[in-house]
C-alpha positions in Angstrom: 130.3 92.1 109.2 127.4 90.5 111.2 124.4 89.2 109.6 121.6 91.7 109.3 119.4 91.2 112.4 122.7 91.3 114.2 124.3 94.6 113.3 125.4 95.9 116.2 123.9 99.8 116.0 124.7 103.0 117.5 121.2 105.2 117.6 122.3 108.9 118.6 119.4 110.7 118.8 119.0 114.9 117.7 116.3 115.8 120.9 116.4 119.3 119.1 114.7 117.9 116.2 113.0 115.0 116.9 109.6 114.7 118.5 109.5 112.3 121.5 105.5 111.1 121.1 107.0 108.0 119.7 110.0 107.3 121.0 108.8 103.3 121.8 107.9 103.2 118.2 111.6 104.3 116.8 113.0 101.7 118.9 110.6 99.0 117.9 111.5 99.8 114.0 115.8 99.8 115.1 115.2 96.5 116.4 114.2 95.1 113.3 117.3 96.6 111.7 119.8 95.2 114.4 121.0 95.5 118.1 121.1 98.9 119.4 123.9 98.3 122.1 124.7 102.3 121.9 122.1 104.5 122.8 122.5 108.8 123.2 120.4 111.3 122.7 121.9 115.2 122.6 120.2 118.5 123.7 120.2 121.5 125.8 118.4 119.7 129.3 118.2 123.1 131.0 115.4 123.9 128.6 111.8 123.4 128.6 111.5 122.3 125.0 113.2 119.0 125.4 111.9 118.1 128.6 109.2 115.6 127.0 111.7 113.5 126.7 113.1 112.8 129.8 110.3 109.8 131.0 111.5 107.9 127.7 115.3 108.3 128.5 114.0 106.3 131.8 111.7 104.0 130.2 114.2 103.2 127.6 117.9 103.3 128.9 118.9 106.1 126.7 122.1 108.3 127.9 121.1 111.8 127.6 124.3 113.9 126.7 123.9 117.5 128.1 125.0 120.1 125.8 124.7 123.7 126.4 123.9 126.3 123.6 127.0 128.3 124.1 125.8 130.6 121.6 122.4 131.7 120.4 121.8 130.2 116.4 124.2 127.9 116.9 123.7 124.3 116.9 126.2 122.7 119.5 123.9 119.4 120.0 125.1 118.8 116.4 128.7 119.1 117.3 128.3 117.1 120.1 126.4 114.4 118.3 129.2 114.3 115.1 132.0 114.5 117.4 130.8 111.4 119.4 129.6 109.4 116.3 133.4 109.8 114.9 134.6 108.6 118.4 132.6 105.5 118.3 133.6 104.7 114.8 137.3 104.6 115.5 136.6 102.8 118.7 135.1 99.5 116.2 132.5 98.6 118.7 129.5 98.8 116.4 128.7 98.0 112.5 126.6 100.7 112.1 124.7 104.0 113.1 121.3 104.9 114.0 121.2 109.0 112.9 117.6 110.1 114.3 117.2 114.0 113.6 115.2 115.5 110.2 118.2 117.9 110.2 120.5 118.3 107.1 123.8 119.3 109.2 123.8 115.7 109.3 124.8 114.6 105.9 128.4 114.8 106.2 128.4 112.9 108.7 126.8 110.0 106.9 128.5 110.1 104.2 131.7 110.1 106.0 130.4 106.8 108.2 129.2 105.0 104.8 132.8 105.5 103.3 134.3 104.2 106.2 132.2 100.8 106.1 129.2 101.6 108.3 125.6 100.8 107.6 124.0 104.3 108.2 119.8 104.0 108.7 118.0 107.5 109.0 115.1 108.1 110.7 113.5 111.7 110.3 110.3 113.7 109.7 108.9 114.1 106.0 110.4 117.7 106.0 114.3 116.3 106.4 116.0 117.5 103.2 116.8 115.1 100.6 120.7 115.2 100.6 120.5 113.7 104.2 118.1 111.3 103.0 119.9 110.2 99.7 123.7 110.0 102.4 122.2 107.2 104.2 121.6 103.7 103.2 117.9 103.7 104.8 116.0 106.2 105.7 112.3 105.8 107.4 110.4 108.5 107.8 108.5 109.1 111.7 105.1 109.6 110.2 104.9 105.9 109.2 106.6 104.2 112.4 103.6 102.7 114.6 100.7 104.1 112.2 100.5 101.2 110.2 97.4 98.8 111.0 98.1 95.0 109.8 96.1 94.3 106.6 93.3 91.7 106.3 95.6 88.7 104.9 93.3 87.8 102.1 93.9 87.6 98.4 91.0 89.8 98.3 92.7 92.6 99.7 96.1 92.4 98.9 95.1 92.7 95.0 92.4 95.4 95.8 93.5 98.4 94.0 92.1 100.5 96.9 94.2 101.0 99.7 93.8 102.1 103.7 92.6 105.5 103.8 95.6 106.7 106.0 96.8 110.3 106.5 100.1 110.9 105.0 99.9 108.7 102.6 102.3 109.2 99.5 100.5 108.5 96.1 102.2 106.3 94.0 102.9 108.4 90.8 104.4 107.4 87.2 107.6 108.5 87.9 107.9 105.8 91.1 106.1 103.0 88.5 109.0 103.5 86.4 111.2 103.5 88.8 110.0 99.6 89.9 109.4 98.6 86.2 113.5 99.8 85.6 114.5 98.0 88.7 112.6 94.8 87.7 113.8 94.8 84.2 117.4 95.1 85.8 117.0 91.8 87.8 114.7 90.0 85.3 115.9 86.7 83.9 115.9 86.0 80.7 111.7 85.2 80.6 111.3 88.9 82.4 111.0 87.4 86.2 112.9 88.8 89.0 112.5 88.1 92.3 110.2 90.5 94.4 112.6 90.8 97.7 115.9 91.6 95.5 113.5 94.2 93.8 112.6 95.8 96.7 116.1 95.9 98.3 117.6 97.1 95.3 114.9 100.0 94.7 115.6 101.0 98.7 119.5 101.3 97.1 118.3 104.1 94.6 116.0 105.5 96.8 116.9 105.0 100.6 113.4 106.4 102.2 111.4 103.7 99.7 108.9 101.2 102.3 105.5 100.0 101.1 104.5 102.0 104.1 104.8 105.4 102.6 101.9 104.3 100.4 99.7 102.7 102.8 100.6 98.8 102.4 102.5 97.3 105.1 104.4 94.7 103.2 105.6 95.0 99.0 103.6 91.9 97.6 100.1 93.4 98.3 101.6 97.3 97.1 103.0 95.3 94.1 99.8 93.4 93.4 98.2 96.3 94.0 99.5 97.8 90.3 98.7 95.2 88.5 98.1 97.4 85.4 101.5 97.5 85.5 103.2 94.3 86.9 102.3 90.3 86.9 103.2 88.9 90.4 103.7 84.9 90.3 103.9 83.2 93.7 105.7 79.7 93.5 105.6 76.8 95.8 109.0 75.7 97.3 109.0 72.0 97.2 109.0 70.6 100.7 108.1 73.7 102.6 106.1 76.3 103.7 108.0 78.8 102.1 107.2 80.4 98.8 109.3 82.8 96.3 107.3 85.6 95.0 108.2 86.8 91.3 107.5 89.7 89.3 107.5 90.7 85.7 106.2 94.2 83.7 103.1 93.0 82.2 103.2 93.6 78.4 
């Protein structure tokens, strides 16, 4: 499979249950995650409630797939939308999907795409259910996609335990704390260190809709540093660069 930034995506979009305000946003946040050579977005054209979103299918070379509601309480865009996503998997043009909708009808389908090798990201409102969530290997949640103002990059504020005073924000409860302190202790070496980035990627394994932006930190070092009740965060040169490794132990 490619390297990361190189995953060739497919992003099929649920216009039925996916606000359009930021569409520019969504895409922004895909690109980090790879190359969205595939994009579709499914609804019912003919009516009013998804016609906010035609400028952006302009604006951002989205395909629009029409599909009419042959029958009233059923869902047909979600037919549509699985039958197509099945279609493109057997046709081994991408390494993975892009499922944009906060609805649960959804979490068949990507399972089924996980089994069959795919990298599956999610991205949803805060009210998607959790067994879509928990099928996908990432999920990100709309509300945090574009609201995120870069943090003052001082030591100051990254180890402040106060943090931006943004709506939405999730708190950080004991129950998450021992989820990181479980997740360190399962990386640590034999002096209790484990490296910060594995820790973060293998916390976003047991819990796919983990990002430091939930809480209010943009990054995990300063949401890390932030608990520091809890954690001891050592930064360490690298000899001959610029780089650093960033380490973290349960304080005692």
């Amino acid at each position: 499979m490619s390297e990361k930034n190189d995953l060739k995506l497919a992003v099929l979009i649920d216009a039925d249950n996916i606000p359009y305000s930021n569409i520019k946003g969504m895409l922004d946040e895909i690109a980090k995650l790879g190359v969205p050579t595939i994009k579709r977005i499914y609804g019912d054209w003919t009516k009013r409630t998804v016609s906010g979103w035609k400028p952006a299918l302009l604006e951002h070379a989205i395909t629009p797939i029409q599909q009419y509601s042959y029958t009233s309480g059923k869902n047909a865009t979600d037919s549509a939308m699985i039958i197509d996503a099945m279609d493109i998997l057997h046709s081994e043009k991408v390494d993975g999907f892009c499922l944009v909708s906060s609805d649960s009808d959804f979490t068949r389908l990507a399972t089924r795409l996980r089994e069959s090798g795919m990298r599956v990201i999610g991205i949803g409102e805060k009210k998607t259910p959790q067994p879509f969530i928990v099928a996908c290997d990432k999920f990100i949640y709309i509300e945090i996609i574009g609201e995120s103002d870069p943090l003052p990059k001082t030591e100051k504020t990254e180890t402040s335990k106060s943090r931006p005073q943004k709506s939405k924000v999730d708190p950080i409860d004991r129950k998450f704390i021992q989820l990181i302190k479980r997740t360190v202790d399962d990386l640590a070496d034999d002096d209790g260190w484990a490296p910060l980035a594995a820790v973060g990627a293998l916390i976003n394994k047991k819990k796919p809709d983990f990002d430091p932006r939930n809480y209010g930190f943009t990054k995990l070092t300063p949401m890390i540093k932030s608990l520091n009740d809890h954690f001891v965060v050592d930064v360490r040169e690298i000899p001959n660069s610029q780089n650093k490794h960033i380490f973290v132990r349960v304080r005692k």
